[in-house]
C-alpha positions as CSV (number, residue, x, y, z in Angstrom):
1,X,75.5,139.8,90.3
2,X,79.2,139.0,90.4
3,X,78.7,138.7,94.6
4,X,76.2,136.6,94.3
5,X,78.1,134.3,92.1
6,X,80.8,134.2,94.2
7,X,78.6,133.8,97.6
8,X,77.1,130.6,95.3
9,X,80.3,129.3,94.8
10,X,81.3,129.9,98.5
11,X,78.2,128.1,100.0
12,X,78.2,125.0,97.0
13,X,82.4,124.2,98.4
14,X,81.5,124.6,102.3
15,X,78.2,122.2,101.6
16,X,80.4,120.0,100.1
17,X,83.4,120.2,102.4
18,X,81.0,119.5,105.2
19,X,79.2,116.7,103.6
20,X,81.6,114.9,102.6
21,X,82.6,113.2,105.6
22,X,86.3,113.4,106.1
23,X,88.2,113.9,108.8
24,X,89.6,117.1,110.1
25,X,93.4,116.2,108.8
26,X,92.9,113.9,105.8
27,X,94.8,114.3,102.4
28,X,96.6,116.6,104.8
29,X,99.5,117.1,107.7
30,X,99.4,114.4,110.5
31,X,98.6,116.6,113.7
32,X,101.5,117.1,115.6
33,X,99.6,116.3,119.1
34,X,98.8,112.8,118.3
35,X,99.1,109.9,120.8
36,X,97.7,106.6,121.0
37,X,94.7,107.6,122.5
38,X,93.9,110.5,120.1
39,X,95.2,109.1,116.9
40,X,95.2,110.9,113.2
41,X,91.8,109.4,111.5
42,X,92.3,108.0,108.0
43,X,88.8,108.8,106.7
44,X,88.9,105.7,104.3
45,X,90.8,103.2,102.6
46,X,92.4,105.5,100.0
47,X,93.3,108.9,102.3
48,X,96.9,109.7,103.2
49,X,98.8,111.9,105.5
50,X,101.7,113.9,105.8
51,X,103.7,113.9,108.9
52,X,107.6,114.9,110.5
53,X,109.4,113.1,113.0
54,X,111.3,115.6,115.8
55,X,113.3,114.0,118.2
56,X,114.5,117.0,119.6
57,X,113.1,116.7,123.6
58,X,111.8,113.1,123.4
59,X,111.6,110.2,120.7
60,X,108.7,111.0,118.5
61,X,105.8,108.6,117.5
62,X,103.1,109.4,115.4
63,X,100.4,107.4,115.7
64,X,97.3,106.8,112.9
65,X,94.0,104.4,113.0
66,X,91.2,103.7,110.4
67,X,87.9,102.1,111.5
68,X,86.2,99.8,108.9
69,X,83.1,101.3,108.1
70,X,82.5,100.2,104.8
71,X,80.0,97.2,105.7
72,X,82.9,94.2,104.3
73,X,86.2,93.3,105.0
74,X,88.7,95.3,103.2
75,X,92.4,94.5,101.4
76,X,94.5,97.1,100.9
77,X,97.9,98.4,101.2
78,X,99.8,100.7,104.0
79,X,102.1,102.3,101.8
80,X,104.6,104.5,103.6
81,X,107.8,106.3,102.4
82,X,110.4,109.2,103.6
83,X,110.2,111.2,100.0
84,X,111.9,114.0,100.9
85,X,115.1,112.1,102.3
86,X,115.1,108.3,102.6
87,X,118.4,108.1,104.2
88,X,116.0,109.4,107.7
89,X,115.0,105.6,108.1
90,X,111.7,106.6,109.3
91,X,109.3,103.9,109.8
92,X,106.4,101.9,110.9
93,X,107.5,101.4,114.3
94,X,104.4,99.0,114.6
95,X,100.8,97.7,113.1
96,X,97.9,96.0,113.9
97,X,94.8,95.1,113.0
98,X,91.5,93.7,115.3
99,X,89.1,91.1,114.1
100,X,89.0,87.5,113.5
101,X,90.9,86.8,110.5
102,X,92.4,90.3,110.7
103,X,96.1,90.3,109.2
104,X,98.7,92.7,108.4
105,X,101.8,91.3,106.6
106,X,104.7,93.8,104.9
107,X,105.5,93.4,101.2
108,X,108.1,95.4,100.5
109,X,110.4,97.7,102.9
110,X,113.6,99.6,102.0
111,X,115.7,102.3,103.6
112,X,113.2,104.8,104.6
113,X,109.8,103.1,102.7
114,X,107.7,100.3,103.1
115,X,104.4,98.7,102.1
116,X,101.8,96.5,104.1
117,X,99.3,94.3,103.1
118,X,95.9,94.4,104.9
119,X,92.8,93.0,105.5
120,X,90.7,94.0,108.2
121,X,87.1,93.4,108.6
122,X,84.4,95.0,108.5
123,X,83.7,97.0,111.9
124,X,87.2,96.1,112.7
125,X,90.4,98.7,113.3
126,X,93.8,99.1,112.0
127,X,96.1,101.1,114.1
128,X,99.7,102.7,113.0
129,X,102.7,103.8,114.8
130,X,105.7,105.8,112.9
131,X,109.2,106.5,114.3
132,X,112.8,106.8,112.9
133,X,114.6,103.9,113.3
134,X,117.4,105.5,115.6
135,X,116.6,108.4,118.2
136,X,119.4,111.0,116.5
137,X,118.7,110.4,113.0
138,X,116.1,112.8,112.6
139,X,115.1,116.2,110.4
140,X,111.9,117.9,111.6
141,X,111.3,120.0,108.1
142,X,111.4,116.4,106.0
143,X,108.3,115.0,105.4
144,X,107.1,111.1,105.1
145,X,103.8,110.3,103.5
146,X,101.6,107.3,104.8
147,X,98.7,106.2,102.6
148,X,96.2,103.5,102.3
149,X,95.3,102.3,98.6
150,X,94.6,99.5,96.5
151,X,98.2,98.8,95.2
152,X,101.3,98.6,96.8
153,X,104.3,101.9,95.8
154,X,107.4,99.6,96.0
């Protein structure tokens, strides 16, 4: 009996895992083989990532994109910050947004953390590029979280 519980409980997370709909790294660690033309995939307007910067053979971007697919224009906020050590100055290198009467407009930014504004349409894309601000100031084991929500961090 006690297998067969724990077979249930197995097959009830994988169905719900797989049905869910998110993408292979959300709530999780940006993918360290990103580029511009295979970005990490926010699966919504509320999923986050974790990522490293390693400048160590060539400047690193990482680059992140979230497609509209809600069926309305969204607002929300790109909220991005260095929590492990600020002082890194990593940043959004660059944003943008597609769509007639698509914007993107920073609200707050700080040593090392920052916050966007953003409405995008519906069907329309948002696209994210993250960097350190200079090539040698740089610590591949510290991490930066970039999120999309409904309310700014800073």
């Amino acid at each position: 009996m006690k297998k067969f519980k724990t077979l249930a409980l197995t097959f009830t997370v994988a169905t719900s895992v797989l049905l869910s709909g998110t993408s292979a790294f959300a709530l999780g660690t940006a993918n360290n083989n990103d580029s511009s033309a295979s970005p990490n995939v926010f699966s919504g307007s509320s999923d986050s990532f974790d990522g490293t910067i390693d400048n160590s053979v060539d400047k690193d971007f990482d680059y992140y994109k979230w497609v509209n697919d809600t069926g309305s224009a969204k607002s929300f906020y790109v909220n991005f910050d260095t929590y492990e050590n600020r002082s890194l100055d990593y940043r959004i290198n660059s944003i943008g947004v597609s769509g007639i009467g698509a914007a993107a407009t920073r609200v707050s930014v700080a040593t090392g953390r920052e916050a966007w504004l953003v409405y995008l349409p519906a069907g329309e894309r948002l696209t994210v590029q993250v960097t350190s601000a200079t090539f040698s100031n740089y610590d591949p084991t510290k991490k930066y979280v970039i999120s999309l929500g409904s309310s700014p961090w800073f």
